[in-house]
C-alpha positions in Angstrom: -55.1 57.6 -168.9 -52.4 55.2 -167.8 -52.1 51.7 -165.8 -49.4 49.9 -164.2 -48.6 46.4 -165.4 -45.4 44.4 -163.3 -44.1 42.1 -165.7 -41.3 41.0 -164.0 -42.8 40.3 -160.8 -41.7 43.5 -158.8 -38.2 43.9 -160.0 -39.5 46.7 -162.3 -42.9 48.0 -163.3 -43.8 50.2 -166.8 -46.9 52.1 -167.4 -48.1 52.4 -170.8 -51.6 53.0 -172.5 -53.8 50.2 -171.7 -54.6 49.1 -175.4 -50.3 49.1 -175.9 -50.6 46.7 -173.1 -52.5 44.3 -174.4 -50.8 44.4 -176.9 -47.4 43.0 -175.1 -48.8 41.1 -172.9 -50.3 39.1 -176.3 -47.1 39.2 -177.5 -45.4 37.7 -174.5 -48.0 35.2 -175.1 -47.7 34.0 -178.9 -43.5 34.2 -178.4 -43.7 31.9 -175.1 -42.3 28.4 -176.4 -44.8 26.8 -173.8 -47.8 28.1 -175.3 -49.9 25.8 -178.0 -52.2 27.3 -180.2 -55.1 25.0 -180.8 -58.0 24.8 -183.2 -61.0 23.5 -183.0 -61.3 19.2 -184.7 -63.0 19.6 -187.9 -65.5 16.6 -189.1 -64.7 15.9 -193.5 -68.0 14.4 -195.5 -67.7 13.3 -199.3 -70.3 13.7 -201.8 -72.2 11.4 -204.0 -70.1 8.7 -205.9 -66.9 9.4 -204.2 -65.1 8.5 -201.1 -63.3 9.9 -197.9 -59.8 9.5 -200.2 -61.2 12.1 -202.5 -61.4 14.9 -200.0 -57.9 13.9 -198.9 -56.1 16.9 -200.1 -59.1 19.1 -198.6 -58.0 18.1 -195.3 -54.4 18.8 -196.1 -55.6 22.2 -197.2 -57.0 22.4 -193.5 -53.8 20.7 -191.9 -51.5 23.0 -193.5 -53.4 26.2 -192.7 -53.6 24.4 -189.3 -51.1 22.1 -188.1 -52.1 20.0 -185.6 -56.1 20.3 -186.3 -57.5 17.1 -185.4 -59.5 16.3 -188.8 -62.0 13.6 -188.9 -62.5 12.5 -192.7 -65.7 10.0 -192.5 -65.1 6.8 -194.4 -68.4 5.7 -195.2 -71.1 5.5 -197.7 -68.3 5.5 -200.5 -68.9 5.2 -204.3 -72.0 3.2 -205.3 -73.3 3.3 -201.7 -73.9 6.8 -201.6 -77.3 5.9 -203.9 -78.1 4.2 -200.3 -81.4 6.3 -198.9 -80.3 9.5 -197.5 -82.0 8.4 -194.0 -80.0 5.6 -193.8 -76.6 7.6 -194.8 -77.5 10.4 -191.7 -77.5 7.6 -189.1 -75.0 5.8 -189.7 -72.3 9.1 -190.6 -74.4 10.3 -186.9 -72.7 6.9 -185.2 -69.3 7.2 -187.3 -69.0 11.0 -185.9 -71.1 10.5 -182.5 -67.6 10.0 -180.3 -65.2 12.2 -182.0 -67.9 15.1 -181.5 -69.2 14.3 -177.9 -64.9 14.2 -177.5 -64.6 17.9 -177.8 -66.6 20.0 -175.8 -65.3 23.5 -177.3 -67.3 22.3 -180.7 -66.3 21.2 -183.5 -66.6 22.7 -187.4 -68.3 20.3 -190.2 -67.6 20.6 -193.7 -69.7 18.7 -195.9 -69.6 18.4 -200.0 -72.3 18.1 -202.2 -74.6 15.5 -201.3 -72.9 15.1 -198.0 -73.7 18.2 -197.0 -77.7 17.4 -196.8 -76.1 14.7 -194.7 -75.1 16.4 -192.3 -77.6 18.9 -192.0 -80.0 16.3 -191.1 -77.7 15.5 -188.6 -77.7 19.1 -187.6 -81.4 19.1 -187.3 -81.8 15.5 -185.5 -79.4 15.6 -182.7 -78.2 18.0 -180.4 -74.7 18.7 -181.5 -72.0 20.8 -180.6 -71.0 21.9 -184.3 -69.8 25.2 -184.0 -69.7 26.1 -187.7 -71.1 24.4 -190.6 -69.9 24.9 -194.0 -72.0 23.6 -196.7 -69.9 23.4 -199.8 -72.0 22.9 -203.0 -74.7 20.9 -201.5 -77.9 20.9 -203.2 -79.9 22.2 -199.8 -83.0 23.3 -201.7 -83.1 20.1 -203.8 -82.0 19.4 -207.5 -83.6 19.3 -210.4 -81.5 19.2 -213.6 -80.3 16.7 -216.1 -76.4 15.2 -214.8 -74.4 12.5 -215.6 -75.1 11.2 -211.9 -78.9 11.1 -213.2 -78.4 9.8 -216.6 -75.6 7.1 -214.5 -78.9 5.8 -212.7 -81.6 6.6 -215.5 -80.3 6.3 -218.7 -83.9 6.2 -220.2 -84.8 9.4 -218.3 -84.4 13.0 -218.5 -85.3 16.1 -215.9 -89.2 16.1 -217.2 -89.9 12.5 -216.6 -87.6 11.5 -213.7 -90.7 12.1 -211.3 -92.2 8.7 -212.5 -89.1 7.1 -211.3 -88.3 8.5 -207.8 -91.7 9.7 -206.8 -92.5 6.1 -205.7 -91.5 3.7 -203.0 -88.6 2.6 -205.4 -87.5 5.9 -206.5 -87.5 6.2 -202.6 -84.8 3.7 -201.7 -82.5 5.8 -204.0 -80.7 8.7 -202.4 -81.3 11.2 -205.1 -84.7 10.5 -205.1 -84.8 12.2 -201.4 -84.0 15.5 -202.8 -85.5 15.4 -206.4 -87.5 18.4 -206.4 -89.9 18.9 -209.5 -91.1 22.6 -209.4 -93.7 20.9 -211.9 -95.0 18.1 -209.4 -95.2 19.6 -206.1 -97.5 17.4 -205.2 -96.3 14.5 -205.8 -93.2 16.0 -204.4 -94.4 16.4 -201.1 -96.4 13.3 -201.0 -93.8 10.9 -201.9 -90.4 12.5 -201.3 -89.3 11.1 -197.5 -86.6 13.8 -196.6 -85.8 16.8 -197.7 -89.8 18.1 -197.4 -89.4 16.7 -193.6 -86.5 18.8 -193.1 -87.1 21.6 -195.1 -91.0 22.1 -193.7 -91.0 22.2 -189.7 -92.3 18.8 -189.7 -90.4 18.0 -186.1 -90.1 21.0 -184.1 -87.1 19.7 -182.6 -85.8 19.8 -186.2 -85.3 24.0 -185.6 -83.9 23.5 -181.9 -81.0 21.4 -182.9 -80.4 23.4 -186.1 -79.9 26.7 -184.1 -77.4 25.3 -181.8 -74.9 25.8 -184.7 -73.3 29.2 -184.7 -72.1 30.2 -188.3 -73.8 28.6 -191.5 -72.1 29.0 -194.1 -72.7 28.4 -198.0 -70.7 27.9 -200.8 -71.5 27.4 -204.3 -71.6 29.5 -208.0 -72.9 29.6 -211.5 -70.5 27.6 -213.1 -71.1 24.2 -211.2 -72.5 22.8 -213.8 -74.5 19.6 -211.3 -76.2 20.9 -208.7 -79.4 22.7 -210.5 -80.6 25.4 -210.1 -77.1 26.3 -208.5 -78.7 28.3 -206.4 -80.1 25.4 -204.2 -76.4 25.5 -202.9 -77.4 28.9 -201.3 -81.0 27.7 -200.8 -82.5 29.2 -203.6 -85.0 27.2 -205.8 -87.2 27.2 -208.5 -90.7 28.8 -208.2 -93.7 26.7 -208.8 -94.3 25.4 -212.1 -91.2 27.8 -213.5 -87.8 27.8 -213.9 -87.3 31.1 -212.5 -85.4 30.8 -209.5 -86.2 32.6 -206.2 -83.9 33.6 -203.6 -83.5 32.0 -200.1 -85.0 34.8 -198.5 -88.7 33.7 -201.0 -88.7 30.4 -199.7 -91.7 29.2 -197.5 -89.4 27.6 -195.5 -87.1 31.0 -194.6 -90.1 33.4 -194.5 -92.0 30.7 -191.9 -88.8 29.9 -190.4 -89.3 26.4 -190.4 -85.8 24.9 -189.4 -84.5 27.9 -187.8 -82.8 29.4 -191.4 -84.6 32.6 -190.9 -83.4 33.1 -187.0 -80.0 32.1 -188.4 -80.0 34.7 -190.8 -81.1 37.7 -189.1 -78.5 37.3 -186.0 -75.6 37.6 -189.0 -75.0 33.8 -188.6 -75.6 32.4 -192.4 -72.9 33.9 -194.9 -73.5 33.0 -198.7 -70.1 32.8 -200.8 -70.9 33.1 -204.8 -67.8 32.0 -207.0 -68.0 32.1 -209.9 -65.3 29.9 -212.4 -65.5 26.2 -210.3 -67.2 23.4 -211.7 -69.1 21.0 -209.5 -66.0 18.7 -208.9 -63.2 21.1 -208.2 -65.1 22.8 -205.3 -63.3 20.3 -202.1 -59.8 20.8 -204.6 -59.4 24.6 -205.1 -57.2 26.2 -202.8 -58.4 29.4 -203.9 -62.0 28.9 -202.6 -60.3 27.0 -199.6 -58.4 30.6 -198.8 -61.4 32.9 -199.6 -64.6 30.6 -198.1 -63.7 28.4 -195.6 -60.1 28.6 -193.7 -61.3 32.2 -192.1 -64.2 30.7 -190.7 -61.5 27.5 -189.1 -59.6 30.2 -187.8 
């Protein structure tokens, strides 16, 4: 079957398959020096004891790829004040980030690092956002539990065993680590003390799932060889079991088999992809172009 396509506005006409059309006509399209190609602003968080200078040369990973990508890197919460309580750090990234997403109405990606990433999925799951992609790069999203030098920074007189007697209190509270210490030993105590990651991980607010499946494409990023976030699984959602160190899969958790935040839903319309690398320690992920090339740029594309 053939068509008939006037490219020169009457003065001649061609007829070629329809699918070799298309492809001329996107030809004409990319070689036409008036056309722009655009992509879509991306929002930049930090993680824990660091600040928006250190992801510098993650956004000129995304600038290159992408010239012209309007790229938001959040200066806020930097160094020492990232130990500010993790509610607290959501709000005021929220207000730092509010204009620059309500400023593009085609969406806009967020890529947040290691503690910044349960950040800004607390965002996510708090407002109604257009994020159209959100790329969680090492970010402890099931919680952490293992002995790091941020943790022996904070509590030199305390190791992975006893640190509950520290943060599960209204102290331990007004530390941001202590909103995501999860003892697969004191789960109790866990849920009754621990102020934010059980509220967002458990269906607490239903509007908590609403927002969160506004986004379109989850995607997480993290490996064996991270050597901080623990189990490194948690980057992927996984977690110790109960009283174990055996670590169970996203797909176990009570919060993905009860679809509590909208993870499951996610995952079953092909929206959550899991990228397992092995080789990058915990520091290196937002400076590896490698992972940059692999993980993230098809998913700015």
């Amino acid at each position: 079957q053939t068509t008939t396509f006037n490219f020169f506005s009457g003065r001649s006409e061609m007829k070629m398959e329809p699918q070799m059309a298309l492809y001329g006509l996107l030809l004409v399209f990319l070689c036409h020096p008036g056309i722009v190609i655009t992509y879509r602003p991306v929002v930049v968080l930090h993680g824990i004891l660091a600040s928006d200078a250190s992801m510098a040369g993650f956004v000129n990973y995304i600038q290159t790829a992408h010239p012209g990508t309007q790229v938001l890197n959040v200066d806020g919460y930097n160094d020492i004040l990232s130990f500010v309580p993790m509610w607290d750090q959501m709000k005021g990234v929220q207000a730092k980030i509010k204009s620059f997403v309500d400023d593009s109405p085609d969406g806009v990606h967020m890529i947040c690092y290691s503690q910044g990433g349960l950040t800004c999925r607390a965002i996510l799951q708090s407002f109604q956002t257009n994020v159209h992609t959100f790329v969680s790069l090492s970010s402890p999203q099931a919680g952490q539990y293992g002995d790091t030098d941020y943790l022996n920074f904070l509590f030199p007189n305390f190791t992975k065993e006893n640190l509950y007697l520290a943060l599960y209190n209204d102290l331990g509270q007004d530390v941001s680590v202590g909103n995501y210490w999860n003892d697969p030993y004191h789960q109790d105590l866990y849920y009754q003390h621990c102020n934010y990651l059980p509220l967002l991980n458990n269906g607490t607010n239903p509007a908590y799932k609403t927002n969160f499946l506004n986004v379109k494409q989850l995607v997480l990023i993290g490996g064996p060889d991270d050597g901080v976030i623990t189990p490194w699984e948690s980057s992927q959602f996984g977690f110790y079991e109960d009283n174990s160190q055996t670590v169970a899969d996203m797909k176990s958790q009570n919060f993905y088999t009860k679809d509590s935040f909208g993870l499951r839903t996610l995952d079953m319309e092909g929206k959550v992809a899991r990228y397992t690398i092995p080789g990058v320690v915990h520091t290196n992920w937002h400076q590896n172009q490698s992972v940059f090339d692999c993980c993230i740029k098809p998913w700015l594309d």
